[in-house]
N, C-alpha and C positions, 0 to 999 in steps of 0.2 A: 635621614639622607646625609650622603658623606658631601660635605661642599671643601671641603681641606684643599684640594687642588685648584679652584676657582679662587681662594683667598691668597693662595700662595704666589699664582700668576704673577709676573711683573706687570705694571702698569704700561713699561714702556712697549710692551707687546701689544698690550689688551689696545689702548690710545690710538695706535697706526688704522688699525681695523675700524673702530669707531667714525675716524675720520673720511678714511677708504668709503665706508658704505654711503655714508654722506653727500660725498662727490661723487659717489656713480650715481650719484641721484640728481646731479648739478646745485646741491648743499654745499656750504664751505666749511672750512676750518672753526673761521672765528666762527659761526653757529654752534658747532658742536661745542667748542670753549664757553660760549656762552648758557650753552644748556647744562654745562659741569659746572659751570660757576655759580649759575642758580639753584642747583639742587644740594652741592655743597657745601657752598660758603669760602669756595677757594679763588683766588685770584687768579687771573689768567699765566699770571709769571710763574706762578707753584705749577699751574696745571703743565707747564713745557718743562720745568725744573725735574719733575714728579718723570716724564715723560723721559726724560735725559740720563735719568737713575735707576737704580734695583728697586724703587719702592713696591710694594707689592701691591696686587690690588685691594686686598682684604686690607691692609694698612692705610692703603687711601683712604678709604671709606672711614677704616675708626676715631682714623685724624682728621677727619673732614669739621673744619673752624666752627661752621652752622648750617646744620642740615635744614633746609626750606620746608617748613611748616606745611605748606603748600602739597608739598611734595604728597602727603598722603592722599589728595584729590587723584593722585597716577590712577585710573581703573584701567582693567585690558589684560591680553592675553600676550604671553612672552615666553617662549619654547613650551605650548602646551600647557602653560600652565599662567592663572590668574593671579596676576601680582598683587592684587590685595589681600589675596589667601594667604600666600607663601610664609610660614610660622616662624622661618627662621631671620632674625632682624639685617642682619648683616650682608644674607644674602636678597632680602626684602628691595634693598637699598642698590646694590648691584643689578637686580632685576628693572628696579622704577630708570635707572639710566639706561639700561638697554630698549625699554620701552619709548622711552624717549626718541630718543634716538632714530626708532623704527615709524616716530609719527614725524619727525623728522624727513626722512629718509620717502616717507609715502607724499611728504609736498604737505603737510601740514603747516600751517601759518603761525609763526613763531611766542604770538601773545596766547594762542590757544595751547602750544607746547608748554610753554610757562603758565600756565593757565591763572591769567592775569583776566 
């Protein structure tokens, strides 16, 4: 499976949308920062900096300080397809934030999103 154009994406595209789905949900911002922040290790200053810039998204990700150990607890389904399956690591990772996001997004309570 070709993922090349998902890693190429800008981040500062990919970030708006994230956010968007969020608040049509009555979610906010700092949520969505907070659930980047957890999953990879970046600070909220990087996450708007990131957001301000060309960085891509696949770069996000390879540069992400520390990826939340946690993170591989993400189970579920995200564009038809089961995120714990998905082979490819990079896009693995992409997938666990989108998923997020979507339990987010469904009114999910924030320490189960982190799943703390």
């Amino acid at each position: 499976m070709k993922h090349e154009k998902v890693y190429a994406m800008s981040f500062s595209k990919i970030y708006p949308l994230l956010v968007a789905k969020a608040e049509k949900k009555r979610r906010t911002k700092d949520e969505v920062d907070e659930i980047i922040c957890w999953l990879t290790g970046y600070k909220t200053e990087y996450i708007q900096k990131a957001a301000d810039t060309s960085v891509t998204y696949g770069d996000f990700f390879k540069n992400a300080p520390r990826l939340n150990p946690n993170r591989k607890l993400i189970k579920g389904v995200v564009c038809k397809v089961r995120v714990e399956d998905i082979q490819e690591p990079l896009m693995q990772e992409i997938r666990y934030l989108d998923k997020l996001i979507d339990e987010l997004a469904k009114g999910k309570a924030m320490d189960k999103i982190l799943r703390e």
